[in-house]
C-alpha positions in Angstrom: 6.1 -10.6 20.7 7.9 -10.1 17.3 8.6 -6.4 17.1 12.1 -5.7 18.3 11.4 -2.6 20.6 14.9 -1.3 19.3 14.8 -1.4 15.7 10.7 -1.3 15.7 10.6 -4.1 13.2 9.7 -7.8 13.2 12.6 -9.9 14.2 12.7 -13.4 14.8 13.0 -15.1 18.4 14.8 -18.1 19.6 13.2 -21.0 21.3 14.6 -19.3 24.7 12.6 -16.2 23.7 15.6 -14.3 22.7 16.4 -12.2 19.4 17.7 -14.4 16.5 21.2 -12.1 16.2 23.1 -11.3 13.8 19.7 -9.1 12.4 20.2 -7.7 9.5 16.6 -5.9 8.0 17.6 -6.3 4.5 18.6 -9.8 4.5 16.3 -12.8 2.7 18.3 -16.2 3.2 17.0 -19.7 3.2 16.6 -20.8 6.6 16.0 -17.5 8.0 13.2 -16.0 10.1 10.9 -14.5 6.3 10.2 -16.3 3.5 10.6 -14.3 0.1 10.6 -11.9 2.0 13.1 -9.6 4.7 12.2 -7.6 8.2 11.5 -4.4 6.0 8.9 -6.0 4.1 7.2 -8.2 6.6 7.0 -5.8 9.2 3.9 -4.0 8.3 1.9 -6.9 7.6 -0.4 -6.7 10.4 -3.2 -5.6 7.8 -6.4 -6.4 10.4 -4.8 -4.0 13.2 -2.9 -0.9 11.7 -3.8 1.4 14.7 -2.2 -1.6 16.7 0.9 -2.0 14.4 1.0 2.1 14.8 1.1 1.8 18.3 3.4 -0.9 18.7 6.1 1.0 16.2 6.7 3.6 18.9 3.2 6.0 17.3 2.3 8.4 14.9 5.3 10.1 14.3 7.6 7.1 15.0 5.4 4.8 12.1 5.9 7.4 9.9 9.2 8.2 10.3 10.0 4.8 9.3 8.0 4.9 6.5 9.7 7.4 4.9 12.8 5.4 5.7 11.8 2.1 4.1 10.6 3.9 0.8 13.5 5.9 0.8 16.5 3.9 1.5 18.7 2.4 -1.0 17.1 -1.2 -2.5 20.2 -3.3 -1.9 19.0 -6.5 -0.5 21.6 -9.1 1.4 21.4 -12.7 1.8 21.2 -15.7 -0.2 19.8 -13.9 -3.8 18.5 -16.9 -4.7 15.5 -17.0 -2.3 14.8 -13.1 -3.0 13.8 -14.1 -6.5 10.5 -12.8 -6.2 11.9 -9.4 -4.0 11.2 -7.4 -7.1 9.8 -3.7 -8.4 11.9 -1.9 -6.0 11.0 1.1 -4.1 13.6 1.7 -1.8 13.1 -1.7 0.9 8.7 -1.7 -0.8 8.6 -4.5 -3.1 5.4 -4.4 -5.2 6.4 -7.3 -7.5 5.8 -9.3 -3.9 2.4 -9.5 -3.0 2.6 -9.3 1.1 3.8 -5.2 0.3 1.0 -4.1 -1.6 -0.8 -2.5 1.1 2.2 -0.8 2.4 1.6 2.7 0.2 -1.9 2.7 1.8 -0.4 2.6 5.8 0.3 6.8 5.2 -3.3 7.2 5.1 -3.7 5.9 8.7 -1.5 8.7 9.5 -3.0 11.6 8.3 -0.5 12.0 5.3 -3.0 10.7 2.6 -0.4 12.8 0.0 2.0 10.5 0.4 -0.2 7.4 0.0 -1.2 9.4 -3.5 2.5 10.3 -4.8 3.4 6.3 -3.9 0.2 4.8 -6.3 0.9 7.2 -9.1 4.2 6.1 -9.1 4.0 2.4 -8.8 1.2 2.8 -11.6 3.1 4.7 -14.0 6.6 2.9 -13.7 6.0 -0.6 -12.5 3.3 -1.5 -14.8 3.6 -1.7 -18.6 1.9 -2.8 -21.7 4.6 -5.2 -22.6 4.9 -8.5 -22.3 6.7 -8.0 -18.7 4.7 -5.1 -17.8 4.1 -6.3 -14.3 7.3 -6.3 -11.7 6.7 -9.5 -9.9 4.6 -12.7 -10.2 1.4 -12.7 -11.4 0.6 -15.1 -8.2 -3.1 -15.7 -9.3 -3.6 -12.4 -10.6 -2.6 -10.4 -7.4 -0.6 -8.3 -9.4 -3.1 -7.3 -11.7 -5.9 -7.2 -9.6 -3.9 -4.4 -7.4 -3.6 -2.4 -10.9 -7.3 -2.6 -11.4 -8.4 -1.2 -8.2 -5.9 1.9 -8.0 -6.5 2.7 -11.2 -10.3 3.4 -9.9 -8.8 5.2 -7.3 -9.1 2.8 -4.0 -7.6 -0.4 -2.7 -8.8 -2.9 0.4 -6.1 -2.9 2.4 -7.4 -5.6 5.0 -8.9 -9.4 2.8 -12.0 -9.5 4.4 -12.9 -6.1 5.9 -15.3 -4.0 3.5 -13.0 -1.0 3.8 -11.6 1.1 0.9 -8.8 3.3 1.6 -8.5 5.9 -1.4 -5.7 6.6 -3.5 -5.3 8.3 -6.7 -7.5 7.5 -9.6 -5.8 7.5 -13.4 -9.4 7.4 -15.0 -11.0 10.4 -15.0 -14.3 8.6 -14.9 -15.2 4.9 -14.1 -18.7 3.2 -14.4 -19.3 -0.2 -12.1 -22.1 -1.8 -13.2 -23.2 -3.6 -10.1 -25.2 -6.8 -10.0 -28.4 -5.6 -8.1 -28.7 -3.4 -11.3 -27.5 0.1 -9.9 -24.6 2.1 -10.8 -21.4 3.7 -8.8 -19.4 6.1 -10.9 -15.7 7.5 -9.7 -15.2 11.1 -10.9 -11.9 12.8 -10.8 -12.0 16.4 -11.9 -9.3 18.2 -13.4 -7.1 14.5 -13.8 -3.7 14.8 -15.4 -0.3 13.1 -15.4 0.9 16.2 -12.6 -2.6 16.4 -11.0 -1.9 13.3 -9.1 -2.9 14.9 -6.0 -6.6 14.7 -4.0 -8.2 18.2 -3.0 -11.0 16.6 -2.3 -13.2 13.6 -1.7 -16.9 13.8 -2.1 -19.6 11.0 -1.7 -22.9 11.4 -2.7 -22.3 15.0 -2.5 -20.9 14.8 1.4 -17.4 15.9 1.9 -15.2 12.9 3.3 -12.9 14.0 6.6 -10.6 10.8 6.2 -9.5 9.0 3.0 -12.0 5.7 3.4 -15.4 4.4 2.6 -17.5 1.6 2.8 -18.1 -1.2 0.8 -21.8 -1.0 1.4 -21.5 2.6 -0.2 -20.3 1.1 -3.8 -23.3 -1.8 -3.4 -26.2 0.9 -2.7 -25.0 3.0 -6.1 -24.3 6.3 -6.1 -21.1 8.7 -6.6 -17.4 9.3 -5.2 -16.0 12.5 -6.9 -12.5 13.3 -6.3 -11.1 16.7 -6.9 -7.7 16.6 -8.1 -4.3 19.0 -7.9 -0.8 19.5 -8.3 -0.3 20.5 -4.7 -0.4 17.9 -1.8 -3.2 18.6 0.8 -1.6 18.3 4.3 -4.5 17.6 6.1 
């Protein structure tokens, strides 16, 4: 009902059932249609039906496509600047210092171009966190912030609350121990890690080869082992 079938993004509607014009994407006003927010960012939030959100943005090629176009276009936001206070750690129209983007990176791996999913995390990792005292680009907002840092810097993230789904990433740790409470013990290898090996060959767990970029919650919980070979050279496919 919300996606404008011209512009493929969420737009508001009138009472009548038609679109809420002017539209600009990049606008976050008071008394708008998003709160802290504009169309670019809240678009995507459909985290409990991505295949659906796929589908409804025109497919594959179409989601993609503007993708690319939201990380990649200039981070100018219009509007009333004083409610896009919290619009913050830019990446083209991503904002990670606003919680309802941080599963955006992830979306790429829905579509088969993981690489891109990888190049985004090691980038919001190594620029939009810090250790100073503001190190993190937005609002802690009860520790969402840092809670995201945690998880990709094991090298996975739960895209949808709720669903025990991991979608991977790229780990910074070359090894990670989680000591888990029924007393076993899942371990995170990345071989060959480095600042320019940011890049996944591989993905193995329990020594079986992974054909998509996801596991199970209930494979952490049983114990066991992820290993992730890494590389300077994006895997397209």
């Amino acid at each position: 009902n919300y996606v404008d079938p011209e512009t493929r993004l969420m737009r508001g509607r009138n009472m009548n059932g038609s679109w809420v014009t002017p539209f600009d994407p990049r606008a976050a006003f008071k008394g708008s249609c998003y709160v802290e927010g504009n169309a670019w960012q809240w678009s995507w939030f459909i985290p409990q039906d991505v295949p659906g959100l796929i589908e409804e943005m025109g497919g594959k090629d179409a989601f993609v496509a503007k993708l690319d176009s939201m990380f990649s276009m200039s981070s100018e936001l219009t509007g009333d600047a004083g409610a896009a206070l919290d619009v913050t750690g830019m990446i083209g129209q991503y904002a990670h210092g606003n919680e309802p983007s941080h599963h955006i990176p992830y979306l790429y791996n829905y579509v088969d171009e993981a690489w891109k999913t990888q190049a985004l995390v090691d980038s919001i990792l190594c620029t939009l966190y810090h250790d100073d005292p503001d190190g993190i680009s937005g609002n802690e907002d009860c520790g969402q912030m840092s809670a995201w840092y945690v998880l990709n810097a094991m090298g996975f993230y739960q895209v949808c609350p709720g669903s025990p789904i991991y979608s991977v990433g790229r780990p910074i740790f070359d090894k990670v121990t989680i000591n888990l409470p029924n007393g076993k013990v899942f371990e995170i290898i990345a071989n060959n890690n480095s600042r320019t090996n940011k890049y996944i060959q591989s993905i193995r767990l329990d020594n079986i080869l992974l054909e998509s970029p996801f596991f199970m919650h209930s494979d952490i919980m049983k114990g066991g082992k992820i290993v992730m070979e890494m590389g300077n050279t994006p895997v397209k496919q």
